[in-house]
C-alpha positions in Angstrom: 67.6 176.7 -86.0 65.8 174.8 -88.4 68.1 171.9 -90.3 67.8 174.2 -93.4 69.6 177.1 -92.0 66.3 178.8 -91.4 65.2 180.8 -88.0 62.1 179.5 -87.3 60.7 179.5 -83.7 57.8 177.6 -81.0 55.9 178.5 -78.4 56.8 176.8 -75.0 54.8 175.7 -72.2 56.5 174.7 -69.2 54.6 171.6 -66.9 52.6 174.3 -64.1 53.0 173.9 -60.4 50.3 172.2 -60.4 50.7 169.3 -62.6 54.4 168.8 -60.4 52.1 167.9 -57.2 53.1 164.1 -57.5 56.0 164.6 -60.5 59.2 163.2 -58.9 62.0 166.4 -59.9 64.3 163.3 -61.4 61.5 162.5 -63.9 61.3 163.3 -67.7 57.9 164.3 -68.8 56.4 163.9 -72.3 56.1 166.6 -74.8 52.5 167.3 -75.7 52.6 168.4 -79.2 50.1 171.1 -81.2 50.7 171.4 -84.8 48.0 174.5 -86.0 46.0 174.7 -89.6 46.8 175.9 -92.6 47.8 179.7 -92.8 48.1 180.3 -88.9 50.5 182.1 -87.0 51.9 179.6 -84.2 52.8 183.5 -82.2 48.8 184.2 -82.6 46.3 184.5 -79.5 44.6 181.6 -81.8 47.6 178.8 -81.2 48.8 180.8 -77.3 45.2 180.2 -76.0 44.9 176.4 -77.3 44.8 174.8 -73.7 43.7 178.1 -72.1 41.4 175.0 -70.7 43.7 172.5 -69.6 46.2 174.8 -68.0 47.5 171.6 -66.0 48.4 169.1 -68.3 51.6 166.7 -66.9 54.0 167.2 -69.6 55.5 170.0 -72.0 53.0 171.9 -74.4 55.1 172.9 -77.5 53.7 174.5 -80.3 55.9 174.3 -83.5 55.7 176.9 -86.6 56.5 174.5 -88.9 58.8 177.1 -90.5 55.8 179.1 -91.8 52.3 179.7 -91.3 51.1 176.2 -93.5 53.9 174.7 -91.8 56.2 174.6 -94.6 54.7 171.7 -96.4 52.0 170.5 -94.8 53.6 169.3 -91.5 55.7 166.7 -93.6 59.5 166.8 -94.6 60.3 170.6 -93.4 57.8 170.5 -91.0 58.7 167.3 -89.5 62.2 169.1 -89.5 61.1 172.3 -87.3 59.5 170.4 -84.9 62.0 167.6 -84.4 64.6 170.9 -84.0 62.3 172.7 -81.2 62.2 169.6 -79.5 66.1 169.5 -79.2 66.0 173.4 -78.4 64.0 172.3 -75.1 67.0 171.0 -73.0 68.7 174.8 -73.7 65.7 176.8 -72.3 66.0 174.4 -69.4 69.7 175.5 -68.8 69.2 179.0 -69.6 66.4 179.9 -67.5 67.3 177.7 -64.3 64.6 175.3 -64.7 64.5 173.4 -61.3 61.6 170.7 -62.6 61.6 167.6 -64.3 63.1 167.9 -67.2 61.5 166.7 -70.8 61.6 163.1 -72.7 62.0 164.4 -76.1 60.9 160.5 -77.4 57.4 160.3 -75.3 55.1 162.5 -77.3 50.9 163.1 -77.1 49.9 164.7 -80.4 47.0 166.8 -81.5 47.0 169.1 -84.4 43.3 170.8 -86.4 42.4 171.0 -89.8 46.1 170.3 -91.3 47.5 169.9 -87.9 45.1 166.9 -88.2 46.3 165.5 -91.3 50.3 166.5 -89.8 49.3 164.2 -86.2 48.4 161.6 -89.3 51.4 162.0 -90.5 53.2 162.1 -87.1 51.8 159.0 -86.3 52.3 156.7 -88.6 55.8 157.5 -89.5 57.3 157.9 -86.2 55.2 155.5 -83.7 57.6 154.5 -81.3 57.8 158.2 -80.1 53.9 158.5 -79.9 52.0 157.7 -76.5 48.7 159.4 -78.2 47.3 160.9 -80.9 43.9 163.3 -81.1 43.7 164.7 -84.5 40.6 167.2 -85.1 38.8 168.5 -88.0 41.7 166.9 -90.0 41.7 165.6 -93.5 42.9 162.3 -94.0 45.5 163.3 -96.8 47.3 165.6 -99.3 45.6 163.5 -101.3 42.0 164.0 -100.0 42.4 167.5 -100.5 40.0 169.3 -103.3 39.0 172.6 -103.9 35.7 174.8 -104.2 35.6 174.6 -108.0 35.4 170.2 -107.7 32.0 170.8 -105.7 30.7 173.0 -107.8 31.6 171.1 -110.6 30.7 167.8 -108.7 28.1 168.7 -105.8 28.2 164.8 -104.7 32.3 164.8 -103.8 31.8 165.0 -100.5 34.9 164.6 -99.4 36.2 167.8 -100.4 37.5 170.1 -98.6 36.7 174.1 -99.1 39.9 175.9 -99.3 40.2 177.5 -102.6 44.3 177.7 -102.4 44.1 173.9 -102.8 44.2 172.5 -106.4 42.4 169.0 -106.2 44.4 166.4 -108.2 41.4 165.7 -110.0 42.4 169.2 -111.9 45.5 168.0 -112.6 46.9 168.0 -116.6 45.9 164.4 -117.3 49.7 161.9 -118.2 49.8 158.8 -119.7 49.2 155.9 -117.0 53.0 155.2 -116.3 53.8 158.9 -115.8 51.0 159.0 -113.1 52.0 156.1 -111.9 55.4 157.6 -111.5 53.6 160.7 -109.5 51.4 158.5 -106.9 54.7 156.5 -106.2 56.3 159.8 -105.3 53.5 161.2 -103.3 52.3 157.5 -101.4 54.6 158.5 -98.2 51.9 161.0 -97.1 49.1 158.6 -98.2 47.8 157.7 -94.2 45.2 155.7 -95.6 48.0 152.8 -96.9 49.5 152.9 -93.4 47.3 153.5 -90.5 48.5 150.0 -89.4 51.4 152.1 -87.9 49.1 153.3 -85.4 47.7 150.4 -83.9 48.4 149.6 -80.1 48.6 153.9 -79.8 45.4 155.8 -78.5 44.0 157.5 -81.0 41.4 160.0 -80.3 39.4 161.9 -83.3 36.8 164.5 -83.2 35.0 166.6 -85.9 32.3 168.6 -86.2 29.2 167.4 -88.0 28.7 170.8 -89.8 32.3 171.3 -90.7 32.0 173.2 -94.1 35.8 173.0 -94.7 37.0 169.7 -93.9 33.8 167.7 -94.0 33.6 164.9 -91.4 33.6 162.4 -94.2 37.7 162.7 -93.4 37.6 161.7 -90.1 34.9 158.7 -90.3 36.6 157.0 -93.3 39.8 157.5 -91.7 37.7 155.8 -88.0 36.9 152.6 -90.6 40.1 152.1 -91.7 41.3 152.1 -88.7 39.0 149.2 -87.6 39.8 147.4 -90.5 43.5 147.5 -90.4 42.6 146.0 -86.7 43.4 149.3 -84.7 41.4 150.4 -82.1 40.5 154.2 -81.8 37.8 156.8 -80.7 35.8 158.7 -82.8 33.6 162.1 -81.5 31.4 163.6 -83.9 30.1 167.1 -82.5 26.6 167.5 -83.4 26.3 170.8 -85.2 30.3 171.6 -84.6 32.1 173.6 -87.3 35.2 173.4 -88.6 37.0 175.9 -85.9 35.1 177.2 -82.6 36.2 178.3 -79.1 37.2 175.4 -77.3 37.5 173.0 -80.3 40.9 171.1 -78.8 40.0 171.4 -75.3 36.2 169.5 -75.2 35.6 167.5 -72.3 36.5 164.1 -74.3 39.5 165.7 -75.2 40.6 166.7 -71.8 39.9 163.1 -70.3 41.9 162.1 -73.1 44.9 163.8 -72.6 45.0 163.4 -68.9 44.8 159.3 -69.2 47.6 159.5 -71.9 50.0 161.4 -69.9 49.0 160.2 -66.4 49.0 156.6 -67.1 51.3 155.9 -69.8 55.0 154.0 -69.1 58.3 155.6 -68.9 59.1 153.0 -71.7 56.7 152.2 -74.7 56.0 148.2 -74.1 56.9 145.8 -77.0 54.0 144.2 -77.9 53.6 140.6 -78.8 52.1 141.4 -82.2 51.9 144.3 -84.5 52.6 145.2 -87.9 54.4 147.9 -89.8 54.1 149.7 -93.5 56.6 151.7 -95.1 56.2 153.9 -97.8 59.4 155.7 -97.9 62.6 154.6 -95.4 63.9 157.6 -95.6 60.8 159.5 -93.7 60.0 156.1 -91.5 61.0 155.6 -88.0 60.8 152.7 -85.9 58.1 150.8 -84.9 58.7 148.2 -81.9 62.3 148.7 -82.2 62.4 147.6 -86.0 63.9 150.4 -88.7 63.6 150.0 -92.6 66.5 151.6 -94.0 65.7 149.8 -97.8 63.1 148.7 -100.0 63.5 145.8 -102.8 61.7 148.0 -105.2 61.1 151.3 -104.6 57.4 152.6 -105.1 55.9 149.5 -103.7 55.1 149.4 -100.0 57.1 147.3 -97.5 55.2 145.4 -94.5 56.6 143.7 -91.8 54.0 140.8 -89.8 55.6 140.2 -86.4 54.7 137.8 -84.4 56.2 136.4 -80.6 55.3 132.4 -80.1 55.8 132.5 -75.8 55.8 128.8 -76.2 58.9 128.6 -78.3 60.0 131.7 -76.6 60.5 133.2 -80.5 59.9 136.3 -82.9 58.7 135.7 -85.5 58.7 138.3 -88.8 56.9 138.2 -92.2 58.0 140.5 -95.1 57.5 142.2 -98.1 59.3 143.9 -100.1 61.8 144.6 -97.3 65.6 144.1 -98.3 67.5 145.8 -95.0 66.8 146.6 -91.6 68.2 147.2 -88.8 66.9 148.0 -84.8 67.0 151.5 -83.2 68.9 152.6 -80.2 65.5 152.3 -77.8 65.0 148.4 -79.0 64.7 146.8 -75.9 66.7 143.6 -75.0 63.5 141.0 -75.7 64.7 140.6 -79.1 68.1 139.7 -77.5 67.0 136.9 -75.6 64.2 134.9 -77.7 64.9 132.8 -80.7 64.8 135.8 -84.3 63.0 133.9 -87.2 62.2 136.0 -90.2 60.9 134.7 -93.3 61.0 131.3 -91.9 64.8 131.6 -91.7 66.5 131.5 -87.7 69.2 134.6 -87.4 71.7 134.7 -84.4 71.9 138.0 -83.2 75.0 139.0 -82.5 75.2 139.1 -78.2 78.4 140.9 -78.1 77.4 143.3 -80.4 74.9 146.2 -79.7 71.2 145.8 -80.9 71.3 148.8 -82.9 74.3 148.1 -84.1 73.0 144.6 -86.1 71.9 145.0 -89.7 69.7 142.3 -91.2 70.1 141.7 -95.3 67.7 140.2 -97.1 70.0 137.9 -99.9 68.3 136.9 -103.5 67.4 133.9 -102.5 64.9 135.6 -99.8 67.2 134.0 -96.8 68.4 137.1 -94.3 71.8 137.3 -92.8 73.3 139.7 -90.2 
């Protein structure tokens, strides 16, 4: 039951005999994720033949509706929504049928998604990374944003980046506003702008691949989306399929793909590791989750992006966080106890965490003159 009092539905895969050889039964496996394209039926041969190929995979294959065949909204709010609720539905087929396996880990999730599937495993991943363990989006576009129509390359042959799906109304068609009012518009639409925070997905394996002759979401997507990527100082892989189109047999299941899943989900941790430095960018703390433990529940002026630096100094045995335009956050129930026991200096101001208290239970404040107080 979607959170909207709608029916909606996914397609199940349970882990195969197989892929239980060496599974302890008291284990929780991952969920591998598939989020399908625009205007496809997750209960088609299409989306039930997906890993026809990889028929052994160590973890959970779920394929989400999304709500309705473009996934609601393009795999954002109600899509997010109808997977997150599928997810929770797992634990009741497990009861109901008399599963005697290992049972699932709803927060360790591989995701992979084509075309808009692509663009909702960019959305996936940088608004929930804590749950991700790897991403693989393919033939995706980089964003709502990125999308144009037929008519923009016949009117302009050189935008490259468009992408060929006629029910698609580029914003460049848009009734031009005064400045203001569109700035007004791009504030409201910057949460599903990847571009501004791919730095979300840094430290997660990220896996892209698109076909060179891709005549509905050129590759362009992809390899801009490959630079950022290096330039926000995240490491990722990028395939490009010599004369590959936009869909063919196969297309999630190449043999780069394959090795890719199998060294996610074989040789990932129970427990994502905290890592001694990463950053974070918010767009909207209302769609955000956490990211090392840290959530964003406010902004100091909404429509601007927040950033958080962190930093730990081993030789002070401290944390260290830089902010912007942050003005409250608090930690999530999986923040591990590492924050607990080093030294918390944000904004060049020490805060004693509260021992007694529960992690998630601390809210930090940001006061107006930029000092922070639990």
């Amino acid at each position: 039951m979607h959170p909207g009092g709608i029916v909606s539905y996914a397609i199940l895969r349970a882990p195969s005999e197989k892929s239980l050889r060496y599974v302890d039964p008291d284990d929780r496996l991952p969920i591998v994720l598939g989020f399908h394209g625009a205007g496809v039926e997750t209960d088609s041969d299409l989306v039930r033949h997906t890993f026809d190929e990889a028929p052994d995979l160590e973890g959970w294959v779920l394929f989400p509706s999304g709500v309705t065949t473009w996934s609601g909204d393009d795999w954002h709010r109600w899509g997010v929504a109808d997977t997150e609720a599928a997810i929770a539905a797992i634990p009741d087929w497990i009861r109901t049928v008399g599963w005697q396996g290992p049972s699932v880990n709803g927060n360790r999730r591989l995701i992979t998604g084509h075309s808009n599937g692509g663009q909702g495993t960019w959305y996936a991943l940088t608004h929930s990374p804590d749950k991700i363990m790897g991403a693989a989006p393919i033939s995706g576009y980089s964003s709502i944003q990125g999308q144009s129509s037929n008519a923009s390359a016949l009117v302009f042959p050189t935008t490259v980046s468009s992408l060929t799906i006629t029910a698609y109304v580029p914003y460049l068609f848009w009734q031009e506003a005064d400045p203001l009012v569109t700035a007004i518009l791009q504030n409201a639409l910057a949460d599903y702008r990847h571009e501004l925070l791919l730095e979300n997905g840094c430290h997660i394996p990220i896996h892209q691949e698109h076909g060179t002759l891709d005549d509905n979401v050129p590759p362009l997507h992809s390899r801009r989306l490959s630079q950022l990527l290096l330039q926000a100082g995240c490491t990722s892989e990028y395939v490009e399929l010599p004369g590959g189109g936009h869909w063919f047999e196969g297309v999630m299941t190449t043999l780069s793909l394959l090795k890719f899943y199998n060294r996610i989900l074989e040789d990932q941790p129970a427990a994502k590791p905290l890592f001694s430095s990463f950053d974070m960018a918010i767009a909207n703390p209302g769609t955000m989750g956490s990211k090392g433990g840290i959530v964003v529940d406010q902004l100091k002026f909404p429509g601007r992006a927040g950033r958080i630096k962190t930093d730990y100094n081993a030789c002070s045995s401290s944390w260290h966080l830089s902010t912007s335009n942050i003005h409250r956050l608090h930690f999530s129930t999986t923040a591990g106890p590492d924050w607990i026991r080093s030294d918390f200096i944000i904004d060049g101001h020490k805060i004693e965490l509260l021992p007694d208290v529960s992690l998630s239970g601390q809210w930090l404040i940001n006061l107006q003159n930029n000092s922070w107080e639990v």
